[in-house]
Biopython code that builds the backbone (N, CA, C, O; Angstrom):
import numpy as np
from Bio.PDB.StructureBuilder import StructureBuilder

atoms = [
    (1, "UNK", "N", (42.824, -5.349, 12.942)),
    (1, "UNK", "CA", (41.803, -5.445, 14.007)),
    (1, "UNK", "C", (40.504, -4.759, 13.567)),
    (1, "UNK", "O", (39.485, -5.376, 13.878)),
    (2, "UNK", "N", (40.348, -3.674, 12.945)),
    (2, "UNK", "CA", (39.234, -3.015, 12.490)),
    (2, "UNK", "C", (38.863, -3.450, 11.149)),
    (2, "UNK", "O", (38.115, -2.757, 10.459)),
    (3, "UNK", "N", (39.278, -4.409, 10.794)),
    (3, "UNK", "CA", (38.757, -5.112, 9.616)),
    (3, "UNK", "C", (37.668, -6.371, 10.199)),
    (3, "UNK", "O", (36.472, -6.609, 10.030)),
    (4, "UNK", "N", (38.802, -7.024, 10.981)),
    (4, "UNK", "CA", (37.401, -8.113, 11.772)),
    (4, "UNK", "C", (36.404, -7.292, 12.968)),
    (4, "UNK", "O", (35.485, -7.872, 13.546)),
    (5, "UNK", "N", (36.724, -6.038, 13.181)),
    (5, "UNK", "CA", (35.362, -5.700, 14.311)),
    (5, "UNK", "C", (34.599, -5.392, 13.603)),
    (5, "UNK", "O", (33.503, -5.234, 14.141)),
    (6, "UNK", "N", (34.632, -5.146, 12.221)),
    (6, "UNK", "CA", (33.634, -4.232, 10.773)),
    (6, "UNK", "C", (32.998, -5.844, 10.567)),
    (6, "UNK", "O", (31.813, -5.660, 10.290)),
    (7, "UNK", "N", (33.176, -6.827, 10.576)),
    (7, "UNK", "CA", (32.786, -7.992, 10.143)),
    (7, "UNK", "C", (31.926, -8.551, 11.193)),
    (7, "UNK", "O", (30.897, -9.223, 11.125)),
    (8, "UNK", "N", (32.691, -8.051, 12.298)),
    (8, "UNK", "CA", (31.334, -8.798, 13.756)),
    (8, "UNK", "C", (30.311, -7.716, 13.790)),
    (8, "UNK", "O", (29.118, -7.928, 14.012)),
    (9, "UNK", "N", (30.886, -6.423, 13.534)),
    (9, "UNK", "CA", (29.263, -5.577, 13.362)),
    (9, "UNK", "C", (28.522, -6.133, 12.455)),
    (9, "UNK", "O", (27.325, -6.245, 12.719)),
    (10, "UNK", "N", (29.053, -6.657, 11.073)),
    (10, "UNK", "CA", (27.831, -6.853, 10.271)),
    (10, "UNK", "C", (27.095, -7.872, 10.233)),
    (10, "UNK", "O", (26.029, -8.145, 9.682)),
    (11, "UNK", "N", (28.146, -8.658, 11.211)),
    (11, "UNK", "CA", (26.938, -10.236, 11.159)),
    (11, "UNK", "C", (26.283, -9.718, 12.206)),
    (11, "UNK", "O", (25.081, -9.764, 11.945)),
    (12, "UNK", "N", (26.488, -9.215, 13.335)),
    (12, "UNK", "CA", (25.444, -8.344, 14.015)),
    (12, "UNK", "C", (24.486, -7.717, 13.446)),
    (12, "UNK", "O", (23.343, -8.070, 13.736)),
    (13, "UNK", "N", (24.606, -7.049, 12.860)),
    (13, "UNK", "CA", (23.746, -6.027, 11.770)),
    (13, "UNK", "C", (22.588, -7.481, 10.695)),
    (13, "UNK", "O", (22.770, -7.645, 9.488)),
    (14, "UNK", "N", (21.786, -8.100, 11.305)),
    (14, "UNK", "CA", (21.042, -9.380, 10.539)),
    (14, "UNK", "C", (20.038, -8.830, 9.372)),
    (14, "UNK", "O", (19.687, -9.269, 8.277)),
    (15, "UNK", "N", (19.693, -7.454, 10.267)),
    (15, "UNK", "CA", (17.859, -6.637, 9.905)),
    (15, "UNK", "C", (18.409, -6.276, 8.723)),
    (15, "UNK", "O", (18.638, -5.066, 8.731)),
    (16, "UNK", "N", (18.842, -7.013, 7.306)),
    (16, "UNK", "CA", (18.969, -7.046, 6.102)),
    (16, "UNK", "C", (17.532, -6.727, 5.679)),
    (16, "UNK", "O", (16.957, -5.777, 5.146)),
    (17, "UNK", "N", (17.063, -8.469, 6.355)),
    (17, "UNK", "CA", (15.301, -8.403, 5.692)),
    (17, "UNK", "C", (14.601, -7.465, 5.810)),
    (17, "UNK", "O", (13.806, -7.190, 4.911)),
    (18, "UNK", "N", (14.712, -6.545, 7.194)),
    (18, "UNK", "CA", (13.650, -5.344, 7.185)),
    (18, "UNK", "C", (14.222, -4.368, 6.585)),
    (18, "UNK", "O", (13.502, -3.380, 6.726)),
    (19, "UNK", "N", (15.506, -4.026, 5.753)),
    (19, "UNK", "CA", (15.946, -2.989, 5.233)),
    (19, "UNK", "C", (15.336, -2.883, 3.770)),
    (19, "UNK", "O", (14.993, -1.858, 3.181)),
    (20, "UNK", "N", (15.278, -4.440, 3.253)),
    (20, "UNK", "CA", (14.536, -4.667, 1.983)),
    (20, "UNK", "C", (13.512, -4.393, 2.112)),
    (20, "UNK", "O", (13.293, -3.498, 1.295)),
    (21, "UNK", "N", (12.376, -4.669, 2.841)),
    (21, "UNK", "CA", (11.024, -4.397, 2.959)),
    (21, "UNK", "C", (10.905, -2.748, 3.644)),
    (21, "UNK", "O", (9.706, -2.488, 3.749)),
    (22, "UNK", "N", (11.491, -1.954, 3.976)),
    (22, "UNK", "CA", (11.748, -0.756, 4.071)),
    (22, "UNK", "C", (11.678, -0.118, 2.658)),
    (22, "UNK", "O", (10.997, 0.796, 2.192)),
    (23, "UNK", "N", (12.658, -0.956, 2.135)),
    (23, "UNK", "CA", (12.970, -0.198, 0.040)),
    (23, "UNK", "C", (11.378, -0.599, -0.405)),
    (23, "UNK", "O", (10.625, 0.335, -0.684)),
    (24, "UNK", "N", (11.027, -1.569, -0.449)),
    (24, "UNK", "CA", (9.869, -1.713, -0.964)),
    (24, "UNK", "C", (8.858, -1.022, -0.783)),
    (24, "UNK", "O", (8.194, -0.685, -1.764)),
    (25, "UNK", "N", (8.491, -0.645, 0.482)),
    (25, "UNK", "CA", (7.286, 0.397, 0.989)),
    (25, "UNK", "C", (7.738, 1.880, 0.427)),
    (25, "UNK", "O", (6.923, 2.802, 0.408)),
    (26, "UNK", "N", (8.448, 1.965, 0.189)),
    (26, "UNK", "CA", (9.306, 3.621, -0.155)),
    (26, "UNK", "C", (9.032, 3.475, -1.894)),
    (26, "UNK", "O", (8.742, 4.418, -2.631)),
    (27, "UNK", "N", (9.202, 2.087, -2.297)),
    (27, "UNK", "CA", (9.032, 2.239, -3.975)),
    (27, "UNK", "C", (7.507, 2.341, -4.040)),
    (27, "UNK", "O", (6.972, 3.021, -4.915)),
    (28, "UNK", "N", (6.927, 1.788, -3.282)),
    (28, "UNK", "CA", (4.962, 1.708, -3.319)),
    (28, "UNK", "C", (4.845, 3.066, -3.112)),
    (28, "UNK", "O", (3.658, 3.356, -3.263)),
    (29, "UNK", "N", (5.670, 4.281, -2.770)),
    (29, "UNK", "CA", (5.027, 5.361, -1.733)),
    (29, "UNK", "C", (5.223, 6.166, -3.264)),
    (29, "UNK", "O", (4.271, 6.759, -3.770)),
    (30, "UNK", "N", (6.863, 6.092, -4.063)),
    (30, "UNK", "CA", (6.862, 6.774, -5.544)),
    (30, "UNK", "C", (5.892, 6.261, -5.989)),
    (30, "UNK", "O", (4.952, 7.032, -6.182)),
    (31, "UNK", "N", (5.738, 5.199, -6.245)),
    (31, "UNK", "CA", (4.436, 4.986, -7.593)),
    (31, "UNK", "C", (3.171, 5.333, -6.625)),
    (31, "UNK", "O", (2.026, 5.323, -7.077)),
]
sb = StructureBuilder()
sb.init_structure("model")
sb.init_model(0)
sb.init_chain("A")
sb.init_seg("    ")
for serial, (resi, resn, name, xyz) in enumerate(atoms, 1):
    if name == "N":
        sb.init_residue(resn, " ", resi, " ")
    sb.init_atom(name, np.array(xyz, "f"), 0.0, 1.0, " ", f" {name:<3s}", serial, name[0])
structure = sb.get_structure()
């Protein structure tokens, strides 16, 4: 059961794209 509720959180969990563009502004902020 806590294998498929870990799986409906993550298709819940979509904001992939803003996590990438999060990394990106953080690599612009090192250089």
């Amino acid at each position: 059961n806590l294998v498929k509720f870990r799986k409906r959180l993550r298709k819940k969990k979509r904001k992939k794209k803003r996590q990438k563009k999060q990394k990106k502004q953080k690599k612009q902020l090192l250089f």
